[in-house]
C-alpha positions as CSV (number, residue, x, y, z in Angstrom):
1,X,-15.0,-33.4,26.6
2,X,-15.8,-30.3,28.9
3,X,-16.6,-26.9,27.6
4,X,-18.1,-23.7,28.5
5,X,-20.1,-23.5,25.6
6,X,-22.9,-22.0,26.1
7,X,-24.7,-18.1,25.7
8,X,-24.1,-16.5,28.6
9,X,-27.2,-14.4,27.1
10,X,-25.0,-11.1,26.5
11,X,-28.2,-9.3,26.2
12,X,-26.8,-8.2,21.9
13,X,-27.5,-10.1,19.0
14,X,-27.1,-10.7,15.4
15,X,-27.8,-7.1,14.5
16,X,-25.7,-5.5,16.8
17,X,-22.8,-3.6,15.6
18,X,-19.6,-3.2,16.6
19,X,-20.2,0.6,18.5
20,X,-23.2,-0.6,20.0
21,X,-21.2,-3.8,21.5
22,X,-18.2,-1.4,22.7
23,X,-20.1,1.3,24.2
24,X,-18.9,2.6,27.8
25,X,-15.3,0.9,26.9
26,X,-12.6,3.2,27.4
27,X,-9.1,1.8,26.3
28,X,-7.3,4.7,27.2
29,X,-3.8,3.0,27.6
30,X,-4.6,-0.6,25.8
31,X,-2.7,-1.5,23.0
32,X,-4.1,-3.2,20.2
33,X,-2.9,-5.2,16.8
34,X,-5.7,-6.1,14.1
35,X,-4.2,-8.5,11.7
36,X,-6.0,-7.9,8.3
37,X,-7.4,-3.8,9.8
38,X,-7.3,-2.6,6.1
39,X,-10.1,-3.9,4.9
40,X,-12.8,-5.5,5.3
41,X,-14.1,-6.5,9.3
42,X,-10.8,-5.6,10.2
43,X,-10.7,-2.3,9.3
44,X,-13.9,-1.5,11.2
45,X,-12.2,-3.6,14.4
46,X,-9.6,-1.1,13.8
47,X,-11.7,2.0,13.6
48,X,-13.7,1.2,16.8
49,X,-10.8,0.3,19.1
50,X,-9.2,3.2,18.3
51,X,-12.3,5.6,18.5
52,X,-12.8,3.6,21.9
53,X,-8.9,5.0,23.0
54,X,-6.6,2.4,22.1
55,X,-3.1,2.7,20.3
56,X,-4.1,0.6,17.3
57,X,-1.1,-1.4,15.1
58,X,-2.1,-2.9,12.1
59,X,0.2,-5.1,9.8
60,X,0.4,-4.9,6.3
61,X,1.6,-7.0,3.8
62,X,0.2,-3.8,1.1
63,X,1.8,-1.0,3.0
64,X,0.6,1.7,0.5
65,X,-2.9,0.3,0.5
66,X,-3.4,0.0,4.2
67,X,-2.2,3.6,4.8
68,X,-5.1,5.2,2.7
69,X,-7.5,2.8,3.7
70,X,-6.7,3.8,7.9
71,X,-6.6,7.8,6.7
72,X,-10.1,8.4,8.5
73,X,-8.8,6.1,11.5
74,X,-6.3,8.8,12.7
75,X,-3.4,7.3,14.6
76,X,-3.6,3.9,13.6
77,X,0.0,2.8,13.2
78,X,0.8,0.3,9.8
79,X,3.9,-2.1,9.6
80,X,5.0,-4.7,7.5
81,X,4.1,-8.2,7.8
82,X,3.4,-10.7,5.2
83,X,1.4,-14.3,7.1
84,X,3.3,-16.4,4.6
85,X,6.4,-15.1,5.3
86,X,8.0,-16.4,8.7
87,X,10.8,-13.8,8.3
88,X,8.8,-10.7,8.5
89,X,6.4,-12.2,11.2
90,X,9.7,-12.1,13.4
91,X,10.6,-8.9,12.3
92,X,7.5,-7.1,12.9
93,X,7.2,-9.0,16.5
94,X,11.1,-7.9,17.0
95,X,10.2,-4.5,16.3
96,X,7.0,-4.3,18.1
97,X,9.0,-6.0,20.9
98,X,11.4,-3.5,20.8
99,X,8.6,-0.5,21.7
100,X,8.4,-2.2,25.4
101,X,4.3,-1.7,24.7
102,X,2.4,-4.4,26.6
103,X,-0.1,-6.0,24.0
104,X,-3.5,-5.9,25.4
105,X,-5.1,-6.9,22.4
106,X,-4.4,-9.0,19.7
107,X,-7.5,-9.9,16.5
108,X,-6.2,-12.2,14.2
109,X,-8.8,-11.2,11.4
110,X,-6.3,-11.4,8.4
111,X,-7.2,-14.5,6.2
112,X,-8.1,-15.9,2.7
113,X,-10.9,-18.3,1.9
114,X,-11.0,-21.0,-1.1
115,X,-8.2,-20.3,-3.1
116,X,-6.8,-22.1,-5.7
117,X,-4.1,-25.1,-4.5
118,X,-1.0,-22.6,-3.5
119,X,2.0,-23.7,-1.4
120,X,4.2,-20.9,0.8
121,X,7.8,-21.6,0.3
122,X,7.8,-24.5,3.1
123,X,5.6,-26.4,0.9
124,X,2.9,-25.5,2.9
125,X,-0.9,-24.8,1.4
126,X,-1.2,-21.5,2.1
127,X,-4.9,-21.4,3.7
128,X,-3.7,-23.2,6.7
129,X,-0.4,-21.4,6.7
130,X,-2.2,-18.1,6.2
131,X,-4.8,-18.3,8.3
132,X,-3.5,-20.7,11.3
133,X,-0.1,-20.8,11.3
134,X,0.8,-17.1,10.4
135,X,-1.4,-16.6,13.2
136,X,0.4,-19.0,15.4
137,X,3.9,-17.5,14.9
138,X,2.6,-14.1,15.5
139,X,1.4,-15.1,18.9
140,X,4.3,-17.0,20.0
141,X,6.6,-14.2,19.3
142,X,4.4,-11.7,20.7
143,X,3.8,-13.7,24.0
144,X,6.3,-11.3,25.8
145,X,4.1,-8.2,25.2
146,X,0.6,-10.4,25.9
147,X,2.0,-11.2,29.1
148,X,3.0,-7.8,30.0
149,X,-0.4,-6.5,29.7
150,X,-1.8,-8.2,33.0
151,X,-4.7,-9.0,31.0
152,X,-4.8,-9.4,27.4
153,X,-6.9,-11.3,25.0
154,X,-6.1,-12.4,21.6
155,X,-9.3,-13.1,19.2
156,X,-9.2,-15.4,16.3
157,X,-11.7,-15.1,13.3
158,X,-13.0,-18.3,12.4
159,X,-16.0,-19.2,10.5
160,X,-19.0,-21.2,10.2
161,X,-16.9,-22.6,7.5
162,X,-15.5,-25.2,10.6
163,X,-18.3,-27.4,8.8
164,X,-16.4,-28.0,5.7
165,X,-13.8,-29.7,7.2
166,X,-11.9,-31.0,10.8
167,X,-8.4,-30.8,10.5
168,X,-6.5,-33.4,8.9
169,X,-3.4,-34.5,10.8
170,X,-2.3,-36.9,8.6
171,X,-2.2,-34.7,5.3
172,X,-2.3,-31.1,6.3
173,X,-0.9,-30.0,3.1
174,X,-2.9,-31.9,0.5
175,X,0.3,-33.6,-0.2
176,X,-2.3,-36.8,-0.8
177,X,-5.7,-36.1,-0.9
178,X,-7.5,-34.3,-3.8
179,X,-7.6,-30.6,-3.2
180,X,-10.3,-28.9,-2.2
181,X,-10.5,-25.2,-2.0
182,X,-13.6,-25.2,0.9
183,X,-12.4,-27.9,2.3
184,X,-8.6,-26.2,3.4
185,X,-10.8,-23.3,4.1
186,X,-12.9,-25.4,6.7
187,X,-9.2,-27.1,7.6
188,X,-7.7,-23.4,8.3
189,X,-11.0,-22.1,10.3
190,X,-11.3,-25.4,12.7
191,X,-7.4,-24.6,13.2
192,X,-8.4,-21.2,14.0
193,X,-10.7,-22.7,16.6
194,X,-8.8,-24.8,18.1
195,X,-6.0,-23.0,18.4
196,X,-8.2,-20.7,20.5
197,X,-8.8,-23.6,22.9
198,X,-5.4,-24.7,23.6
199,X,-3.9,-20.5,23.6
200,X,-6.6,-20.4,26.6
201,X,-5.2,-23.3,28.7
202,X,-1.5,-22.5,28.3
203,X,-2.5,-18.8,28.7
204,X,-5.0,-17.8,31.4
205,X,-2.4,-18.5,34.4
206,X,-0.7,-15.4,32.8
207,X,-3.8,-13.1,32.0
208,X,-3.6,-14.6,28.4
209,X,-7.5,-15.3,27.3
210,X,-8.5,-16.5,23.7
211,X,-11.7,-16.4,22.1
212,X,-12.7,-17.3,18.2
213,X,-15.5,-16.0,16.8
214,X,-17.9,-16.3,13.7
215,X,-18.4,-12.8,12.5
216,X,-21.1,-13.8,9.8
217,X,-21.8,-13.5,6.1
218,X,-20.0,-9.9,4.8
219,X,-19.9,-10.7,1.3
220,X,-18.6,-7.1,0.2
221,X,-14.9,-7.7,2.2
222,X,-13.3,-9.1,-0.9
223,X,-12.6,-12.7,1.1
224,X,-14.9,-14.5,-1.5
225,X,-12.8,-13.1,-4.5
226,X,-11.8,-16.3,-5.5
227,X,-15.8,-18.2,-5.3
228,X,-17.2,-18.2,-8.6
229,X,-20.9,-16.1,-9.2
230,X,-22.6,-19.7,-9.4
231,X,-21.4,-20.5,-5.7
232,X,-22.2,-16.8,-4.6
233,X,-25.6,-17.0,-6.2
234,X,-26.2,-20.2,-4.9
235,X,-25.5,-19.0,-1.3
236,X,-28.2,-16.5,-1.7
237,X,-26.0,-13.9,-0.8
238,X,-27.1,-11.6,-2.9
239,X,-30.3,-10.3,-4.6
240,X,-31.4,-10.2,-8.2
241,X,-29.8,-7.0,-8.9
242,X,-26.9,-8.3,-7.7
243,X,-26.9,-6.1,-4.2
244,X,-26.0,-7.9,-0.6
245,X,-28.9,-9.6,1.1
246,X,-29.1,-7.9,5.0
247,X,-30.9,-10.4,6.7
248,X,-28.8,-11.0,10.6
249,X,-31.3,-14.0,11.5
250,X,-29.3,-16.0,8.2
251,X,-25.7,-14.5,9.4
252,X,-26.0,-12.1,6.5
253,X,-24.3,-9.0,8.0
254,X,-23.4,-5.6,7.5
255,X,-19.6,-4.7,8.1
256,X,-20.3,-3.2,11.3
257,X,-22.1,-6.0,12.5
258,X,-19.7,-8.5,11.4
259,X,-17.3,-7.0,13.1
260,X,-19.4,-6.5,16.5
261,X,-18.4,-10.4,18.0
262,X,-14.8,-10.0,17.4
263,X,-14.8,-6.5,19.2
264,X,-17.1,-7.9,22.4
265,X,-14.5,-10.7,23.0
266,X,-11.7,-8.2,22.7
267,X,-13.2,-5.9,25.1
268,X,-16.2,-7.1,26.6
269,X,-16.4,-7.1,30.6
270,X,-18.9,-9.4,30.5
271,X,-16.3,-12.1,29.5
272,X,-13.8,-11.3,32.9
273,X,-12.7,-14.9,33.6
274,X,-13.9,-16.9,30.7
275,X,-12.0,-18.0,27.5
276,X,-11.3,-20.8,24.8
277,X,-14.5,-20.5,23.6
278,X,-16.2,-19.9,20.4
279,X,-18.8,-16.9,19.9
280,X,-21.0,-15.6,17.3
281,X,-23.9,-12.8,17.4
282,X,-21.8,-11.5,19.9
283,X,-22.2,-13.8,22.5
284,X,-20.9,-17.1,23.2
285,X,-22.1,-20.1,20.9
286,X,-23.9,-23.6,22.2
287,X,-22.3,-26.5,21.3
288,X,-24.2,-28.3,18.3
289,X,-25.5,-31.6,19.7
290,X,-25.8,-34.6,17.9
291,X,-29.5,-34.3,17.3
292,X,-29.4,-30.9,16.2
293,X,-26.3,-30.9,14.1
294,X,-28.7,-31.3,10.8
295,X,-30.7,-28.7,11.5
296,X,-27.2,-27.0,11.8
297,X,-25.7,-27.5,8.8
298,X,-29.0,-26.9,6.4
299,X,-29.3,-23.3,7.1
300,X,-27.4,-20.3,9.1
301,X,-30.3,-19.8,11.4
302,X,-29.4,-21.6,13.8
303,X,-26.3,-20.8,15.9
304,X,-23.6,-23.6,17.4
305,X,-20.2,-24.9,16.5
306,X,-19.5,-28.4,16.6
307,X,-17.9,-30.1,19.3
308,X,-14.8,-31.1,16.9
309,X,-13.8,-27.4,16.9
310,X,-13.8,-27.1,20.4
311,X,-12.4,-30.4,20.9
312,X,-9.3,-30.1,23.8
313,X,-7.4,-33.0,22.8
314,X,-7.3,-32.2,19.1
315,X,-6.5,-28.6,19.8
316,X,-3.2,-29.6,22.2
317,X,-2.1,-31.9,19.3
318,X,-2.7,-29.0,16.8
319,X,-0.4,-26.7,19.1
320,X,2.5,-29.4,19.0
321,X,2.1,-30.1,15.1
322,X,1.8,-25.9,14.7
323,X,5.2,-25.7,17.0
324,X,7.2,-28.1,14.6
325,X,5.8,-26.6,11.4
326,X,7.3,-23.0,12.3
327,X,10.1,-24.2,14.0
């Protein structure tokens, strides 16, 4: 396996934020669409990109909700899309195809995270078919527009939750094995990975980059709604009064500084020519060896993504199982 894994340095770090990282951009011109800018990471992605110049879209499954949470990010445009619904991701493409707006950028940052065992109306389990496939649709149908910008880049959010689980070609769906909520959520994240890897290769011939990122630990964006206050406790996510632990060394972010690696790969000069690979701490991540893949997984300290995620072979298979499963 061949990858371009490693830290370029980009001179930021964990602490940086997402203005800091953005500064002396002007997208004056760029389109932009922010899966999931309501809330959360994405609604500071949102509020950046705009404040940098760009014509932000965001799609919302809550339309009322997303319009008063975007009121202090004038301009900021909100349609209807639902990720488990395969019908309104064509119909929001269709429409946004209809604009004849290149897409310069495109941050996949809507997602859910250890939910109880629910199925989309494929049959599906909806972490993999939120998160990935959703995803995957949305880019296939928008691949007109990313080609038309002469240079775009898409940027899926992944996790460091790739560690709870590769993807599982032969049961997907949990159709056979036990389920287990972290362990679709890992499934859904590696997807989100690899299908950064494989959106690269097919891509970057036609000014199509990818990148997936790690944003950190942001425990106030509601994605951890459904982990019980053992798990959260456990995590050391919060202290004893119950407030969010700020410690960037340990991934533990603020919302402006989780969203600060997604923006760089969307925007980032420093990143001119490079693509399919995963970042974190705005800047790009080493590839976890062997020998240091303990260290790894005991605490957040260290930075890496395993090779698995990154993995060229699986994520080509992933993009011809993702074709079939939305048609």
């Amino acid at each position: 396996m061949t990858t371009a894994q490693h830290p370029l340095p980009s001179g930021f770090g964990a602490a940086s934020t997402a203005e800091e990282v953005i500064k002396g951009v002007d997208l004056t011109g760029k389109v932009a669409i922010v899966t999931g800018g309501y809330s959360g990471i994405g609604l500071e992605t949102a509020r950046v990109l705009r404040s940098a110049g760009a014509e932000v879209v965001v799609p919302a499954r809550d339309l009322e909700r997303a319009r008063a949470a975007l009121q202090d990010v004038p301009g900021a445009e909100v349609e209807y899309l639902d990720l488990l619904d395969p019908a309104s991701i064509d119909a929001f493409a269709e429409k946004f195809l209809a604009s004849g707006r290149p897409l310069h950028i495109l941050v996949d940052s809507a997602g859910i995270m250890a939910t109880p065992l629910t199925r989309d109306a494929r049959g599906y389990e909806a972490q993999f078919a939120t998160n990935h496939l959703g995803h995957f649709q949305l880019v296939a149908r928008l691949w007109p527009a990313l080609v038309a910008a002469d240079g775009a880049r898409v940027v899926a959010v992944s996790s460091r939750g790739i560690r709870f689980g590769n993807v599982d070609f032969d049961d997907l769906h949990f159709e056979h094995r036990p389920y287990e909520a972290f362990a679709a959520y890992g499934q859904s994240k590696t997807a989100n990975a690899l299908f950064a890897v494989e959106l690269d290769r097919r891509g970057r011939d036609q000014g199509v980059r990818a990148f997936a990122v790690h944003p950190g630990t942001i425990i106030e964006t509601g994605l951890a709604k459904h982990v019980s206050a053992e798990v959260v406790r456990a995590a050391g996510v919060l202290d004893e009064h119950g407030r969010p632990v700020r410690d960037p060394s340990r991934q533990l972010k603020t919302v402006e500084q989780g969203a600060a690696t997604g923006v760089w790969c969307a925007t980032s000069p420093q990143l001119t020519g490079l693509g399919g690979v995963y970042c974190e701490n705005s800047d790009v991540s080493p590839l976890v060896t062997e020998a240091d893949e303990a260290e790894w997984r005991a605490g957040a300290e260290t930075p890496g993504v395993l090779s698995y995620a990154v993995d060229p072979e699986a994520a080509a298979r992933l993009w011809e199982v993702s074709e079939r499963l939305t048609a």
